[in-house]
C-alpha positions in Angstrom: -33.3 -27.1 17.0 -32.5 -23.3 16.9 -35.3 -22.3 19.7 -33.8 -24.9 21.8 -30.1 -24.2 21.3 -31.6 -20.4 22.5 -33.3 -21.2 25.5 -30.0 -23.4 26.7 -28.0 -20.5 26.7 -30.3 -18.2 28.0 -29.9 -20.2 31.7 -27.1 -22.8 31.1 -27.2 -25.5 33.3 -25.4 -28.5 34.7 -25.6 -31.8 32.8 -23.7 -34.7 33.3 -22.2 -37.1 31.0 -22.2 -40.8 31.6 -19.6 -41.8 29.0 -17.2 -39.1 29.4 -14.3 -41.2 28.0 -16.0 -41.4 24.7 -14.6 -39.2 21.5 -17.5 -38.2 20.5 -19.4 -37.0 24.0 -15.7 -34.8 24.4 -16.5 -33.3 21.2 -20.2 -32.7 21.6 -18.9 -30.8 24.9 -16.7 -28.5 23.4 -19.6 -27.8 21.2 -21.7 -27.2 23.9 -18.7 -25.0 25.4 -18.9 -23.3 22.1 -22.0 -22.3 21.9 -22.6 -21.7 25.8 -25.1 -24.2 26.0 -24.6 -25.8 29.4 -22.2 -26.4 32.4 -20.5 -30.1 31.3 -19.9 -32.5 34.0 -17.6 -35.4 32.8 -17.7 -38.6 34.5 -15.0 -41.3 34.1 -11.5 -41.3 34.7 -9.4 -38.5 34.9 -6.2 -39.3 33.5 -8.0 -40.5 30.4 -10.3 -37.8 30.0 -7.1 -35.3 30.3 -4.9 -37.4 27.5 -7.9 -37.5 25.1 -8.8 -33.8 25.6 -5.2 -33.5 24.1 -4.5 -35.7 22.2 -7.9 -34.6 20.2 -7.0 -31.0 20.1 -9.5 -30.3 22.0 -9.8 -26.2 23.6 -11.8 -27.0 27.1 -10.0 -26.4 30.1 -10.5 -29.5 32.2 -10.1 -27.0 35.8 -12.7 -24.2 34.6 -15.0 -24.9 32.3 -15.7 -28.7 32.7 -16.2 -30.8 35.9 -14.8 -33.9 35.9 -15.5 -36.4 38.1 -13.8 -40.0 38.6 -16.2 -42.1 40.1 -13.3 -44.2 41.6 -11.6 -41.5 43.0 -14.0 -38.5 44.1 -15.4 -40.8 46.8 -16.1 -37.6 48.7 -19.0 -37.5 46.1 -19.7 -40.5 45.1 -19.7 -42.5 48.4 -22.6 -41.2 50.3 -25.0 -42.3 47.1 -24.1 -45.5 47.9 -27.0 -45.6 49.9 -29.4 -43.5 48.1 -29.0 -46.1 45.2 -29.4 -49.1 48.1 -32.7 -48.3 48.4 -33.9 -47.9 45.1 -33.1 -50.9 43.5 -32.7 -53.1 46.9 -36.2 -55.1 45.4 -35.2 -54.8 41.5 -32.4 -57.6 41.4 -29.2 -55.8 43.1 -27.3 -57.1 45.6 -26.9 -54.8 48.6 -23.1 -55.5 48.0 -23.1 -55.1 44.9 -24.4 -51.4 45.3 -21.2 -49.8 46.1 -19.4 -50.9 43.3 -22.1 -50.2 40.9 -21.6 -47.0 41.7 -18.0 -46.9 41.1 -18.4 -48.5 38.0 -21.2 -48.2 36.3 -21.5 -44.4 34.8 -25.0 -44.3 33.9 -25.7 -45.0 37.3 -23.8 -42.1 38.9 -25.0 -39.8 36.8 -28.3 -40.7 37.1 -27.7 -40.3 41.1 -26.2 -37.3 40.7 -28.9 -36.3 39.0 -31.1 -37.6 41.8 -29.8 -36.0 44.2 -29.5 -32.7 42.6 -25.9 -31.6 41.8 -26.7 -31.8 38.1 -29.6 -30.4 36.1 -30.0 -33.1 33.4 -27.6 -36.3 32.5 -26.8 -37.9 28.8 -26.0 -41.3 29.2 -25.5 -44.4 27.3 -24.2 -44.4 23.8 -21.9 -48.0 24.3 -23.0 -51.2 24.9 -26.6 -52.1 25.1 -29.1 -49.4 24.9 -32.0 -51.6 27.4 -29.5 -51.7 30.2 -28.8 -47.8 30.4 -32.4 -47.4 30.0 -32.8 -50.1 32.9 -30.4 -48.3 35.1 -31.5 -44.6 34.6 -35.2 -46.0 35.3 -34.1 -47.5 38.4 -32.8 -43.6 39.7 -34.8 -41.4 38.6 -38.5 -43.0 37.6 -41.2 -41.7 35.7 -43.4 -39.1 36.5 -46.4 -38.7 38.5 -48.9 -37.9 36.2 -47.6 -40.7 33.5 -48.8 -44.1 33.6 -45.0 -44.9 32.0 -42.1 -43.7 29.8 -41.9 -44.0 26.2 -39.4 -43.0 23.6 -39.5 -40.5 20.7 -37.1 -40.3 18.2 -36.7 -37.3 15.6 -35.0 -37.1 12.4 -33.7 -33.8 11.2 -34.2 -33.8 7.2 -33.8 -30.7 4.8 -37.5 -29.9 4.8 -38.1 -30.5 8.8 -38.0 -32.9 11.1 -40.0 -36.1 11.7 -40.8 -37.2 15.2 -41.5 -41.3 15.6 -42.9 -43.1 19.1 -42.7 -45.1 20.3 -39.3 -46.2 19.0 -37.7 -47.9 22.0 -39.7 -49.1 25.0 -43.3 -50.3 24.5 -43.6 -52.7 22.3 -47.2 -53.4 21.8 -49.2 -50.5 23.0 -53.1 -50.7 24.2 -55.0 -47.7 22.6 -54.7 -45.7 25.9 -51.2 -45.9 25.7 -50.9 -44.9 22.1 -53.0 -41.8 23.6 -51.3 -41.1 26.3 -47.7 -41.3 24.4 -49.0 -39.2 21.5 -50.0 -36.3 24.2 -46.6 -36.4 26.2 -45.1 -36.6 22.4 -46.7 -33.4 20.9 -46.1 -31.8 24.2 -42.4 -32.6 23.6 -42.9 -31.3 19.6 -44.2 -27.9 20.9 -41.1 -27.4 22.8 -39.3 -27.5 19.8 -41.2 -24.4 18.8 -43.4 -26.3 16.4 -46.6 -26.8 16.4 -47.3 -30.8 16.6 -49.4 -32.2 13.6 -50.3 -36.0 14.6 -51.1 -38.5 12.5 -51.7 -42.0 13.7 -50.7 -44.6 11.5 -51.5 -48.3 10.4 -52.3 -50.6 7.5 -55.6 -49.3 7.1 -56.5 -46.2 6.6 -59.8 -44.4 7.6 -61.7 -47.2 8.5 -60.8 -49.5 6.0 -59.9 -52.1 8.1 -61.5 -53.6 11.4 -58.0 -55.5 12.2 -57.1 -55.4 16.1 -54.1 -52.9 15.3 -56.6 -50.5 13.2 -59.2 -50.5 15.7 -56.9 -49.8 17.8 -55.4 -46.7 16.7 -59.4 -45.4 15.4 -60.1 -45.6 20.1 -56.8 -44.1 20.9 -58.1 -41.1 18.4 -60.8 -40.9 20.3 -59.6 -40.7 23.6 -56.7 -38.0 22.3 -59.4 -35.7 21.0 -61.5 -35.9 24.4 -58.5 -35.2 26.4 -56.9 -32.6 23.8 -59.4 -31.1 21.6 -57.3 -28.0 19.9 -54.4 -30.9 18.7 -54.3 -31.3 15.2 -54.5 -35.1 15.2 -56.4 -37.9 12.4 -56.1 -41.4 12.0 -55.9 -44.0 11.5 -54.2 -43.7 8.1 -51.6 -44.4 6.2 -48.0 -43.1 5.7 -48.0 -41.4 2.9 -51.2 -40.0 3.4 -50.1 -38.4 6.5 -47.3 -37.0 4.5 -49.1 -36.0 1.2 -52.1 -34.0 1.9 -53.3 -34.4 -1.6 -53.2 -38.3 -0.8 -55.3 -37.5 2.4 -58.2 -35.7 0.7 -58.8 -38.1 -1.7 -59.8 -40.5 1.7 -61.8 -37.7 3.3 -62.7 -34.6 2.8 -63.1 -33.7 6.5 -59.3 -33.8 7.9 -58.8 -31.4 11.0 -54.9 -31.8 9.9 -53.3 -29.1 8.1 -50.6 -29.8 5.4 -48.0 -32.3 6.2 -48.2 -34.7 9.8 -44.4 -33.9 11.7 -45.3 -36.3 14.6 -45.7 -40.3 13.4 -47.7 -42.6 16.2 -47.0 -45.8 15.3 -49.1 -49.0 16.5 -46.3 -50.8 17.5 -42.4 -50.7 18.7 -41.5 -52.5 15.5 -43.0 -50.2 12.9 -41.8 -47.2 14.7 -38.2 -48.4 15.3 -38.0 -49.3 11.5 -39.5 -46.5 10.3 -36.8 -43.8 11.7 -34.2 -46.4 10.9 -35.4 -46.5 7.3 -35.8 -42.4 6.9 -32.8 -41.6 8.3 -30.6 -43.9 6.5 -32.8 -43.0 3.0 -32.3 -39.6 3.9 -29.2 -38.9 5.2 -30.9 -37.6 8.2 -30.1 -36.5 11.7 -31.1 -38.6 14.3 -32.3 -36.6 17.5 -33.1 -38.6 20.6 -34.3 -41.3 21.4 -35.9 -38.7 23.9 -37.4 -40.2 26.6 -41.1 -39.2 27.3 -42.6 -39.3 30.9 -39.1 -39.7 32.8 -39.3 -37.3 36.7 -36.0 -35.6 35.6 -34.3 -34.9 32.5 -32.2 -38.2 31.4 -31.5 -39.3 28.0 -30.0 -42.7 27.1 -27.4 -42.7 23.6 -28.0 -44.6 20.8 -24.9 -46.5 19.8 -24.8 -44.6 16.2 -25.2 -41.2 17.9 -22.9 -38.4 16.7 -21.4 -35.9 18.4 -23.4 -33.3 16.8 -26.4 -35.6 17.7 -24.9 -35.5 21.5 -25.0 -31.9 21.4 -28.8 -31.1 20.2 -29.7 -33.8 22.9 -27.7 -31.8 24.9 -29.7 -28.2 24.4 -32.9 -30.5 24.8 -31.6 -31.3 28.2 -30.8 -28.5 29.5 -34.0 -26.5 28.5 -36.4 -29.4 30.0 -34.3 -28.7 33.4 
């Protein structure tokens, strides 16, 4: 994380927080006020925000270095995105009436719109309650980019000897082999802006062609299409888990290998594998969870876990800030 935290404070920028109420976002931001990461932008209400930051102890001053906004009573701001957010999700299920107050009351939607509309530089939302329906509700504001077919997730764990990146964690749960290729590109383009060097390895039951089971033939074309499409990436599969940890366990499959030492970046075939996988590591481990990071999205919005820490609000805070 320490090329990241770097870069954030090189140009700190604005990023809002959904779930400003919450403990632990509060004291992920005086972190982040710490360090000189970013420019916070709280959003909930203000007489709550003010008797937590007291109550906790906290040192940020609430009229210099923080914004806070109270979606129920800044309607200077918040009003005139009533409209914006109208027509976004006016075909996806909202009621035009409903708009208004969805604004007011629903955080991950205003900061997603003030994303949108560009008075912040990145947004952290989520973190209570279902993690599906922040997802839904960033999706609805900001979208995915252009040149991505759609948005997958990729979750990190920080251990002592590194840190392991899984995808897709969250979203897709049964991937074709083009979108195991196109996630494991936007994934090890994520990886390198860590300032590491992404080592792929894409994972099944089988390994190396031991298997001609949907799910390993599957994973054997989406090698094929990431090497056409990124040649230099150090990337093999399919194969198993500990041989993409274990090089020693690798050789004795094949001899020919284009990836060096240990894989940091774990494709999984499906949503179920890679969601229990992190789960498993980090809770075996004692690791830090970083992310879910959300692959593919047109700004830079991350949704909470539930279990997220504040130090885990933080990193995913520097990551924020440097994609803006």
């Amino acid at each position: 994380m320490r090329p990241v935290i770097f870069a954030a404070r090189k140009a700190p920028k604005r990023v809002a927080y959904g779930e400003g109420e919450d403990e632990r976002v509060l004291r992920a931001v005086q972190s982040v006020l710490d360090d000189g990461m970013a420019e916070p932008v709280l959003i909930g209400r203000r007489a709550v925000i003010e008797a937590k930051v007291r109550a906790m102890g906290l040192r940020m001053d609430l009229a210099e270095s923080v914004r806070l906004l109270d979606p129920e009573q800044d309607t200077a701001i918040f009003a005139p995105l009533v409209d914006i957010y109208r027509a976004k999700v006016g075909r996806r299920g909202v009621p035009p009436d409903a708009c208004e107050r969805f604004v007011r009351t629903r955080p991950t939607v205003a900061a997603a719109l003030l994303l949108e509309t560009g008075q912040v530089d990145a947004a952290i939302v989520g973190g209570q309650g279902e993690w599906m329906r922040h997802w839904h509700r960033a999706h609805d504001v900001i979208g995915k980019r252009a040149d991505a077919s759609r948005v997958y997730a990729l979750t990190g764990v920080i251990l002592p000897a590194g840190t392991l990146f899984f995808a897709d964690t969250h979203l897709l749960v049964e991937p074709s082999a083009e979108q195991v290729a196109e996630m494991t590109l936007l994934a090890a383009e994520q990886v390198r802006a860590f300032g590491l060097t992404p080592k792929v390895a894409l994972l099944s039951h089988s390994s190396f062609g031991a298997s001609n089971a949907p799910s390993a033939r599957k994973m054997r074309e989406a090698l094929k299409l990431i090497q056409a499409q990124a040649p230099d990436l150090e990337v093999d599969g399919e194969m198993h888990a500990d041989a993409a940890l274990v090089p020693a366990i690798r050789e004795k499959a094949v001899l020919d290998s284009p990836l060096s030492d240990s894989a940091n970046l774990l494709v999984m075939p499906n949503l179920d594998a890679a969601n229990i996988a992190y789960n498993l590591v980090k809770a075996a481990a004692d690791g830090l969870q970083l992310g879910p990071i959300l692959l593919g999205m047109n700004k830079p919005i991350h949704v909470l876990v539930p279990s997220v820490t504040a130090r885990g609000i933080a990193n995913l805070t520097a990551l924020a800030a440097t994609q803006a």
